[in-house]
C-alpha positions as a Markdown table, in Angstrom:
| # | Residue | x | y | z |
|---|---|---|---|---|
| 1 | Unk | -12.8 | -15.7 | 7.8 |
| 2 | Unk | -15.5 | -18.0 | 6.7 |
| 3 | Unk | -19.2 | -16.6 | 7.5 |
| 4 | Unk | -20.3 | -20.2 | 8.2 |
| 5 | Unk | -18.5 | -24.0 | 7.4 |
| 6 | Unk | -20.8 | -27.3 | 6.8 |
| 7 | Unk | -20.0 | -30.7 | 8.9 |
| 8 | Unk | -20.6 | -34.4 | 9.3 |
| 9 | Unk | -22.2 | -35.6 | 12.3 |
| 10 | Unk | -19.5 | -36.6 | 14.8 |
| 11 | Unk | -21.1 | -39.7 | 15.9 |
| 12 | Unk | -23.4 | -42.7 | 15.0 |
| 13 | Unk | -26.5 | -43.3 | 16.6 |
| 14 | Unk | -29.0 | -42.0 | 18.1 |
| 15 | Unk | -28.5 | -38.1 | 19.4 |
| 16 | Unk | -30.5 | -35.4 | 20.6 |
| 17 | Unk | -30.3 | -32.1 | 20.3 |
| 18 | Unk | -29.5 | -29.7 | 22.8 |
| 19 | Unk | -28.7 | -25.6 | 22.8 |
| 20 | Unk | -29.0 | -25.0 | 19.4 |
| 21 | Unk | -28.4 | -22.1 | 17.2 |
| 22 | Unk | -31.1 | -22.9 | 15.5 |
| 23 | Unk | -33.5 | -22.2 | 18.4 |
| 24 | Unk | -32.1 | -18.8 | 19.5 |
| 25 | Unk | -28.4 | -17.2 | 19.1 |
| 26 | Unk | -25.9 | -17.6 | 21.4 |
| 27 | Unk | -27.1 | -20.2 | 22.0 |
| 28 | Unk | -25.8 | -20.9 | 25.5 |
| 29 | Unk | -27.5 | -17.9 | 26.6 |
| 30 | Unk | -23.8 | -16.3 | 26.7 |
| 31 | Unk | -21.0 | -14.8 | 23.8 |
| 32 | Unk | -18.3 | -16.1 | 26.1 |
| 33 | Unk | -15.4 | -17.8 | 24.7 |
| 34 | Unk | -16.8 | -18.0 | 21.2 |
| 35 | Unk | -19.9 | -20.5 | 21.8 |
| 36 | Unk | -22.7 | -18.0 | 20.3 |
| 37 | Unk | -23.8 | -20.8 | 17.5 |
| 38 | Unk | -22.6 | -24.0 | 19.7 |
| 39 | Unk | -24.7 | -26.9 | 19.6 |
| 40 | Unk | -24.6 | -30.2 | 22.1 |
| 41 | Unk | -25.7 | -33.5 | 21.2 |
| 42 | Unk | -26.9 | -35.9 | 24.0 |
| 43 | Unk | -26.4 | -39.7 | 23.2 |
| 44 | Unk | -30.0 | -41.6 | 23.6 |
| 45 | Unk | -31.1 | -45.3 | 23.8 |
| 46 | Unk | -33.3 | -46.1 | 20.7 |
| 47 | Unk | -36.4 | -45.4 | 22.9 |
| 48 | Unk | -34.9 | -41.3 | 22.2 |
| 49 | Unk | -34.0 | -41.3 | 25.8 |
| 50 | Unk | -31.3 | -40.5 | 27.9 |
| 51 | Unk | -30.9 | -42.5 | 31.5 |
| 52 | Unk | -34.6 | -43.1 | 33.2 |
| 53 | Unk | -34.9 | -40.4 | 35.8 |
| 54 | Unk | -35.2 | -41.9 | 39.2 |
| 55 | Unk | -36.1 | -40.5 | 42.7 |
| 56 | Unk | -32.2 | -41.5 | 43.4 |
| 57 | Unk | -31.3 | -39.3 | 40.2 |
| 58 | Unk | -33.6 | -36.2 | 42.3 |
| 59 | Unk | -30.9 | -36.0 | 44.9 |
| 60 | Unk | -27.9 | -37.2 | 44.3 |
| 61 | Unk | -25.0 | -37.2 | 41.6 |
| 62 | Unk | -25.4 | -40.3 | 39.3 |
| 63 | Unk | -22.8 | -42.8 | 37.7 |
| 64 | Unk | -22.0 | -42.7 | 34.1 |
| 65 | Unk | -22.8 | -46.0 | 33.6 |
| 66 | Unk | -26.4 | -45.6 | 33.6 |
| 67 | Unk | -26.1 | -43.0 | 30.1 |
| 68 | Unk | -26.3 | -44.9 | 27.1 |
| 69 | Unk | -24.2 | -43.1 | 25.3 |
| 70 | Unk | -21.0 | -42.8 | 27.9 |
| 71 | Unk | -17.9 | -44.3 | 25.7 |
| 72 | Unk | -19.3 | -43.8 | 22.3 |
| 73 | Unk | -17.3 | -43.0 | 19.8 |
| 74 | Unk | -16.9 | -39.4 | 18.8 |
| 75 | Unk | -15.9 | -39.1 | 15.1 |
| 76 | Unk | -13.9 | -36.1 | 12.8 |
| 77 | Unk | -17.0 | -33.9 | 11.2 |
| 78 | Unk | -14.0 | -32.1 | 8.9 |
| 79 | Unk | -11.6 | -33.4 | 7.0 |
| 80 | Unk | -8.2 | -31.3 | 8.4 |
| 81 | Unk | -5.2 | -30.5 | 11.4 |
| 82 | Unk | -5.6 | -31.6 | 14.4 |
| 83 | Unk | -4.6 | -28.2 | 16.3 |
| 84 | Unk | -4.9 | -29.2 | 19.9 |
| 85 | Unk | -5.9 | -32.3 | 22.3 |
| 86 | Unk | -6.5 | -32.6 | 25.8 |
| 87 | Unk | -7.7 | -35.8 | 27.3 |
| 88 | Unk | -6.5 | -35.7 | 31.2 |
| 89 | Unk | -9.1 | -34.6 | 32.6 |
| 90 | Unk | -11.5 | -36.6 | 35.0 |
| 91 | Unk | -15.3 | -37.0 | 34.2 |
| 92 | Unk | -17.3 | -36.3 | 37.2 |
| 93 | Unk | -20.8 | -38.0 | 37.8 |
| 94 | Unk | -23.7 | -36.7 | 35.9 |
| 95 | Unk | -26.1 | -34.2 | 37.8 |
| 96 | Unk | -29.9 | -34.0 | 37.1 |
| 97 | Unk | -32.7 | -33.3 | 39.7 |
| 98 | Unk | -31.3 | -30.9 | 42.5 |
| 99 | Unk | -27.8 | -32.1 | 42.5 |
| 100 | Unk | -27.6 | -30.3 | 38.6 |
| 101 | Unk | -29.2 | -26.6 | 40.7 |
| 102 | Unk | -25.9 | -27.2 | 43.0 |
| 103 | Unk | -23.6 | -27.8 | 40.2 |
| 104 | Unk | -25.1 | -24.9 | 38.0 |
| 105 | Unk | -24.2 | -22.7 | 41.7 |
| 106 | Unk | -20.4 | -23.3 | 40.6 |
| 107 | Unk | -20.2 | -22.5 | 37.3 |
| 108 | Unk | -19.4 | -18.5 | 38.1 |
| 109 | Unk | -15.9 | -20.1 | 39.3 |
| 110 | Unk | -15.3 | -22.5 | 36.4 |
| 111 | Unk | -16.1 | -20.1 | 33.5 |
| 112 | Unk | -13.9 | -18.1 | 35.7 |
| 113 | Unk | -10.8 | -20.5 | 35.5 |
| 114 | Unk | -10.9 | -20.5 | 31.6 |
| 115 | Unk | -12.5 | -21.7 | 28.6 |
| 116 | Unk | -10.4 | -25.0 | 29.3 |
| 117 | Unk | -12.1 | -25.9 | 32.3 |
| 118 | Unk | -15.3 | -25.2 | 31.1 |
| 119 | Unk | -14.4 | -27.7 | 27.6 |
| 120 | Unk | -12.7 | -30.4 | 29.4 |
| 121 | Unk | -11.2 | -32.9 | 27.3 |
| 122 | Unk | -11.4 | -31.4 | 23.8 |
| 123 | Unk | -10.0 | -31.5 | 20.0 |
| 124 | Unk | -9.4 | -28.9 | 17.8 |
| 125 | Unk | -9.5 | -29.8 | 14.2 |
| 126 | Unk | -8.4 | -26.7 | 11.6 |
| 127 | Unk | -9.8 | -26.9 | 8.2 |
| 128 | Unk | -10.1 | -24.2 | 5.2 |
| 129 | Unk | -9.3 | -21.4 | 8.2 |
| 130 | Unk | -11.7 | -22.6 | 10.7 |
| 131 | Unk | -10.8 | -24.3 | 14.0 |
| 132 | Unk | -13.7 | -27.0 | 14.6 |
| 133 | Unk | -13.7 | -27.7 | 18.7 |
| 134 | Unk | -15.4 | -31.2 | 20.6 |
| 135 | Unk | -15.3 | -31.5 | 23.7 |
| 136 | Unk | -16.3 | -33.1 | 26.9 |
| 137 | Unk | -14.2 | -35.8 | 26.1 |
| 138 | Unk | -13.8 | -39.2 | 28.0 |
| 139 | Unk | -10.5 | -39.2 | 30.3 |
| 140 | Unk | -7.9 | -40.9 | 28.3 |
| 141 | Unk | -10.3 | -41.7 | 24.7 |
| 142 | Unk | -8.3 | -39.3 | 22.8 |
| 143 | Unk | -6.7 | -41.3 | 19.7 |
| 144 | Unk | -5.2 | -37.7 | 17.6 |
| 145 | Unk | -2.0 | -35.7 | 18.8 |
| 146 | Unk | -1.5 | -32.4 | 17.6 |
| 147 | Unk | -0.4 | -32.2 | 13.8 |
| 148 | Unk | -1.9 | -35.4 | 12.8 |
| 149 | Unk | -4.6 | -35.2 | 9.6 |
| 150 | Unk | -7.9 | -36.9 | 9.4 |
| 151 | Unk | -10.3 | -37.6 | 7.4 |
| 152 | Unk | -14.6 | -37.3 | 8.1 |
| 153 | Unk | -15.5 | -40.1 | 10.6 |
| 154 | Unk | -12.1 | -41.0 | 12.1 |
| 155 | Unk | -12.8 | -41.5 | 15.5 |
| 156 | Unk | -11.1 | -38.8 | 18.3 |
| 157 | Unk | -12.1 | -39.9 | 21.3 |
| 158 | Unk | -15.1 | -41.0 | 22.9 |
| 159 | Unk | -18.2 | -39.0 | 24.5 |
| 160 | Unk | -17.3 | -38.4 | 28.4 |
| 161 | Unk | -18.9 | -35.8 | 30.8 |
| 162 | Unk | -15.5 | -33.8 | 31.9 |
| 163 | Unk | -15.5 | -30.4 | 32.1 |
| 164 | Unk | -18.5 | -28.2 | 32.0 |
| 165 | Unk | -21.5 | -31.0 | 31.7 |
| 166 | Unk | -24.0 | -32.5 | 33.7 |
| 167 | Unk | -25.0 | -35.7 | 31.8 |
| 168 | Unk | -22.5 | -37.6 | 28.5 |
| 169 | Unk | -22.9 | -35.1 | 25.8 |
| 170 | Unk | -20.7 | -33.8 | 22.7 |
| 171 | Unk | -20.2 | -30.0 | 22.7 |
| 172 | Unk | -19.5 | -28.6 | 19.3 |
| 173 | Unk | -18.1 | -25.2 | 17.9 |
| 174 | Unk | -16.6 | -23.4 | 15.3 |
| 175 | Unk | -14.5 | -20.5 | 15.9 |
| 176 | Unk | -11.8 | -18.5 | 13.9 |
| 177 | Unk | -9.0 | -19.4 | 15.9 |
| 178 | Unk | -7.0 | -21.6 | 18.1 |
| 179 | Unk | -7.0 | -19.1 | 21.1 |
| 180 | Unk | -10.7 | -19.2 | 22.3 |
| 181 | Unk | -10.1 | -16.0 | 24.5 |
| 182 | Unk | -9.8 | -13.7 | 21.5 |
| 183 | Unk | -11.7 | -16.3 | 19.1 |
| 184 | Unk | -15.2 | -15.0 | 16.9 |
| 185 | Unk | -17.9 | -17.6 | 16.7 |
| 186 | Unk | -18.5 | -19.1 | 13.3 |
| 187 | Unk | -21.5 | -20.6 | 12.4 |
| 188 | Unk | -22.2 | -24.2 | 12.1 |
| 189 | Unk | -24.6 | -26.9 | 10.1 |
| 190 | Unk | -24.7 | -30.1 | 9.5 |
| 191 | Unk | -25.0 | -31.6 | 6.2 |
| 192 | Unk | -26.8 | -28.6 | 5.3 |
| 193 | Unk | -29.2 | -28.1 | 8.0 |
| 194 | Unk | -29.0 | -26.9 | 11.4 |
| 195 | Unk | -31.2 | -29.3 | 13.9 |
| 196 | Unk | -33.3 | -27.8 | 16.1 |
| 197 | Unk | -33.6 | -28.3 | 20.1 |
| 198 | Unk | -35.4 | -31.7 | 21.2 |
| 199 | Unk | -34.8 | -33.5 | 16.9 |
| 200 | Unk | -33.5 | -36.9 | 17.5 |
| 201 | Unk | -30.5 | -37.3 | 15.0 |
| 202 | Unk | -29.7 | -40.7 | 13.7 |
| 203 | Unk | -26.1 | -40.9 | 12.0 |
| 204 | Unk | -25.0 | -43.7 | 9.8 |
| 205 | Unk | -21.1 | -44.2 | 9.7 |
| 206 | Unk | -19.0 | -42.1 | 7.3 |
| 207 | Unk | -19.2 | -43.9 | 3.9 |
Protein backbone atom coordinates (compact mmCIF):
# COMPACT_ATOMS: atom_id res chain seq x y z
CA UNK A 1 0.00 0.00 0.00
CA UNK A 2 1.20 3.38 -0.70
CA UNK A 3 2.60 5.25 2.53
CA UNK A 4 1.13 8.57 1.16
CA UNK A 5 -0.40 9.57 -2.70
CA UNK A 6 -0.26 13.44 -4.00
CA UNK A 7 -3.60 15.33 -5.43
CA UNK A 8 -5.02 18.18 -7.34
CA UNK A 9 -7.24 20.43 -5.58
CA UNK A 10 -10.79 19.30 -6.17
CA UNK A 11 -12.25 22.66 -6.79
CA UNK A 12 -11.63 26.26 -8.05
CA UNK A 13 -11.85 29.07 -6.00
CA UNK A 14 -11.57 30.23 -3.04
CA UNK A 15 -11.41 27.40 -0.04
CA UNK A 16 -10.47 27.25 3.44
CA UNK A 17 -9.07 24.83 5.35
CA UNK A 18 -10.56 22.89 7.93
CA UNK A 19 -9.29 19.66 10.11
CA UNK A 20 -6.13 19.18 8.76
CA UNK A 21 -3.55 16.62 9.14
CA UNK A 22 -1.27 19.09 8.99
CA UNK A 23 -2.40 20.57 12.31
CA UNK A 24 -2.56 17.38 14.40
CA UNK A 25 -3.22 13.55 13.33
CA UNK A 26 -6.35 12.12 13.17
CA UNK A 27 -7.28 14.80 12.46
CA UNK A 28 -11.02 14.53 13.27
CA UNK A 29 -10.03 13.99 16.75
CA UNK A 30 -11.06 10.14 15.93
CA UNK A 31 -9.35 6.83 13.79
CA UNK A 32 -12.85 5.86 12.90
CA UNK A 33 -13.56 4.67 9.52
CA UNK A 34 -10.15 5.59 8.16
CA UNK A 35 -10.30 9.58 8.47
CA UNK A 36 -6.95 9.91 10.61
CA UNK A 37 -5.27 12.32 7.82
CA UNK A 38 -8.79 13.72 6.30
CA UNK A 39 -8.88 17.23 5.47
CA UNK A 40 -12.22 19.54 4.65
CA UNK A 41 -12.24 22.48 2.57
CA UNK A 42 -15.00 25.15 3.18
CA UNK A 43 -15.96 27.21 0.03
CA UNK A 44 -15.52 31.19 0.81
CA UNK A 45 -16.59 34.51 -0.87
CA UNK A 46 -13.38 36.38 -1.98
CA UNK A 47 -13.64 38.45 1.23
CA UNK A 48 -12.18 34.55 2.72
CA UNK A 49 -15.44 34.14 4.33
CA UNK A 50 -18.03 31.76 4.64
CA UNK A 51 -21.91 33.14 5.22
CA UNK A 52 -22.01 36.40 7.66
CA UNK A 53 -22.98 35.10 11.05
CA UNK A 54 -26.19 36.61 12.08
CA UNK A 55 -28.14 36.68 15.46
CA UNK A 56 -30.79 34.47 13.27
CA UNK A 57 -27.68 32.09 12.38
CA UNK A 58 -27.28 31.92 16.71
CA UNK A 59 -30.52 29.94 17.00
CA UNK A 60 -31.75 28.48 14.36
CA UNK A 61 -30.74 26.07 11.30
CA UNK A 62 -29.88 28.24 8.21
CA UNK A 63 -30.63 27.76 4.40
CA UNK A 64 -27.95 26.83 2.02
CA UNK A 65 -28.51 29.55 -0.02
CA UNK A 66 -26.77 32.00 2.04
CA UNK A 67 -23.01 29.78 1.60
CA UNK A 68 -21.19 30.85 -1.17
CA UNK A 69 -19.92 27.96 -2.09
CA UNK A 70 -23.36 25.65 -2.07
CA UNK A 71 -23.40 24.06 -5.86
CA UNK A 72 -19.88 24.51 -6.77
CA UNK A 73 -18.33 22.34 -8.64
CA UNK A 74 -16.29 19.51 -7.12
CA UNK A 75 -13.60 18.33 -9.47
CA UNK A 76 -11.45 14.59 -9.89
CA UNK A 77 -7.95 15.32 -7.80
CA UNK A 78 -6.70 11.71 -9.40
CA UNK A 79 -6.69 10.62 -12.56
CA UNK A 80 -8.37 6.81 -12.08
CA UNK A 81 -11.84 4.30 -11.37
CA UNK A 82 -14.53 5.54 -10.23
CA UNK A 83 -15.32 2.74 -7.48
CA UNK A 84 -18.44 3.95 -5.95
CA UNK A 85 -21.18 6.92 -6.13
CA UNK A 86 -23.95 7.84 -3.99
CA UNK A 87 -25.80 11.01 -4.62
CA UNK A 88 -29.50 10.37 -2.99
CA UNK A 89 -29.17 11.65 -0.10
CA UNK A 90 -30.84 14.97 1.14
CA UNK A 91 -28.75 18.05 2.31
CA UNK A 92 -30.05 19.37 5.57
CA UNK A 93 -29.73 23.11 6.57
CA UNK A 94 -26.39 24.33 7.79
CA UNK A 95 -26.00 24.61 11.69
CA UNK A 96 -23.75 27.27 13.44
CA UNK A 97 -24.43 29.06 16.75
CA UNK A 98 -26.42 26.73 19.17
CA UNK A 99 -28.35 24.86 16.55
CA UNK A 100 -24.54 23.18 15.44
CA UNK A 101 -24.13 22.19 19.86
CA UNK A 102 -27.73 20.35 19.11
CA UNK A 103 -26.67 18.71 15.96
CA UNK A 104 -23.09 17.74 17.38
CA UNK A 105 -25.65 15.92 20.39
CA UNK A 106 -26.58 13.38 17.50
CA UNK A 107 -23.67 12.41 16.07
CA UNK A 108 -23.19 9.31 18.67
CA UNK A 109 -26.25 7.78 16.57
CA UNK A 110 -25.03 8.74 13.02
CA UNK A 111 -21.41 7.41 13.38
CA UNK A 112 -23.36 4.73 14.80
CA UNK A 113 -25.41 3.93 11.53
CA UNK A 114 -22.15 3.68 9.42
CA UNK A 115 -19.47 5.41 7.74
CA UNK A 116 -22.27 6.03 4.95
CA UNK A 117 -24.32 8.20 6.84
CA UNK A 118 -21.71 10.00 8.26
CA UNK A 119 -20.18 10.76 4.24
CA UNK A 120 -23.42 11.37 2.65
CA UNK A 121 -23.22 11.71 -0.90
CA UNK A 122 -19.76 10.54 -1.84
CA UNK A 123 -17.31 9.27 -4.80
CA UNK A 124 -14.71 6.97 -4.60
CA UNK A 125 -12.06 7.32 -7.17
CA UNK A 126 -9.26 4.19 -7.19
CA UNK A 127 -5.95 5.11 -8.55
CA UNK A 128 -2.35 3.29 -8.35
CA UNK A 129 -4.00 1.09 -5.21
CA UNK A 130 -5.49 3.93 -3.40
CA UNK A 131 -9.27 4.62 -3.13
CA UNK A 132 -9.54 8.65 -2.97
CA UNK A 133 -13.18 9.49 -1.15
CA UNK A 134 -15.33 13.14 -1.51
CA UNK A 135 -18.04 13.54 -0.04
CA UNK A 136 -20.81 15.61 1.27
CA UNK A 137 -22.16 15.75 -2.00
CA UNK A 138 -25.13 17.84 -3.27
CA UNK A 139 -28.45 15.53 -3.68
CA UNK A 140 -28.57 14.62 -7.26
CA UNK A 141 -24.86 16.62 -8.53
CA UNK A 142 -23.26 13.37 -9.11
CA UNK A 143 -22.12 13.21 -12.97
CA UNK A 144 -19.73 9.58 -12.60
CA UNK A 145 -21.31 5.89 -12.22
CA UNK A 146 -19.23 3.33 -11.03
CA UNK A 147 -16.48 1.99 -13.61
CA UNK A 148 -16.25 5.20 -15.53
CA UNK A 149 -12.40 6.79 -15.77
CA UNK A 150 -11.49 10.34 -15.35
CA UNK A 151 -9.07 12.43 -15.75
CA UNK A 152 -7.72 15.51 -12.99
CA UNK A 153 -10.42 18.23 -12.88
CA UNK A 154 -13.48 16.44 -14.38
CA UNK A 155 -16.20 17.61 -12.38
CA UNK A 156 -18.13 14.77 -9.87
CA UNK A 157 -20.59 16.49 -8.47
CA UNK A 158 -21.02 19.60 -6.73
CA UNK A 159 -20.34 20.70 -2.93
CA UNK A 160 -23.66 20.00 -0.75
CA UNK A 161 -23.93 19.64 3.02
CA UNK A 162 -25.54 15.89 3.19
CA UNK A 163 -24.34 13.69 5.60
CA UNK A 164 -22.20 14.44 8.46
CA UNK A 165 -21.79 18.55 8.03
CA UNK A 166 -22.90 21.54 9.39
CA UNK A 167 -22.09 24.20 6.78
CA UNK A 168 -21.18 23.35 2.39
CA UNK A 169 -17.81 21.79 2.74
CA UNK A 170 -15.75 19.06 0.64
CA UNK A 171 -14.56 16.13 2.94
CA UNK A 172 -11.57 14.44 1.54
CA UNK A 173 -9.70 10.99 2.28
CA UNK A 174 -7.57 8.48 1.17
CA UNK A 175 -7.81 5.11 2.35
CA UNK A 176 -6.52 1.59 1.16
CA UNK A 177 -9.69 0.16 0.27
CA UNK A 178 -13.23 0.31 -0.88
CA UNK A 179 -14.71 -1.01 2.44
CA UNK A 180 -14.13 1.87 4.89
CA UNK A 181 -15.02 -0.46 7.95
CA UNK A 182 -11.77 -2.44 7.59
CA UNK A 183 -10.06 0.45 5.47
CA UNK A 184 -6.24 2.05 6.86
CA UNK A 185 -5.84 5.78 6.40
CA UNK A 186 -3.42 6.92 3.81
CA UNK A 187 -1.96 10.05 3.91
CA UNK A 188 -2.80 12.93 1.68
CA UNK A 189 -1.11 16.28 0.04
CA UNK A 190 -1.84 18.50 -2.28
CA UNK A 191 0.45 19.41 -4.94
CA UNK A 192 3.05 18.65 -2.63
CA UNK A 193 2.06 20.38 0.41
CA UNK A 194 -0.33 19.71 3.01
CA UNK A 195 -2.38 23.16 4.00
CA UNK A 196 -2.72 23.91 7.31
CA UNK A 197 -6.03 24.87 9.38
CA UNK A 198 -7.51 28.49 8.68
CA UNK A 199 -4.86 28.95 4.75
CA UNK A 200 -7.19 30.17 2.26
CA UNK A 201 -6.63 28.00 -0.92
CA UNK A 202 -7.17 29.57 -4.27
CA UNK A 203 -7.38 26.79 -7.25
CA UNK A 204 -7.10 27.70 -10.85
CA UNK A 205 -8.88 25.05 -13.18
CA UNK A 206 -6.97 21.94 -14.27
CA UNK A 207 -4.79 22.96 -17.23
Amino acid sequence: MPASVDLAYPFKGRWRVQNSPANRVPSHGTALFATAFAIDFVPVAESGRTAPLTCASLVKPEPLDRFPGFGRDILAPIQGTVVAAHGSESDHPAYRGFPSIRYALTQRRRAAAGWATLAGNHVFIEARGVIVALCHLKQGSVRVRIGQEVRIGDVLGQCGNSGNSTEPHVHVQAIDRPDVSKARAVSLSFRGTAPRNGEIVLSAPAS
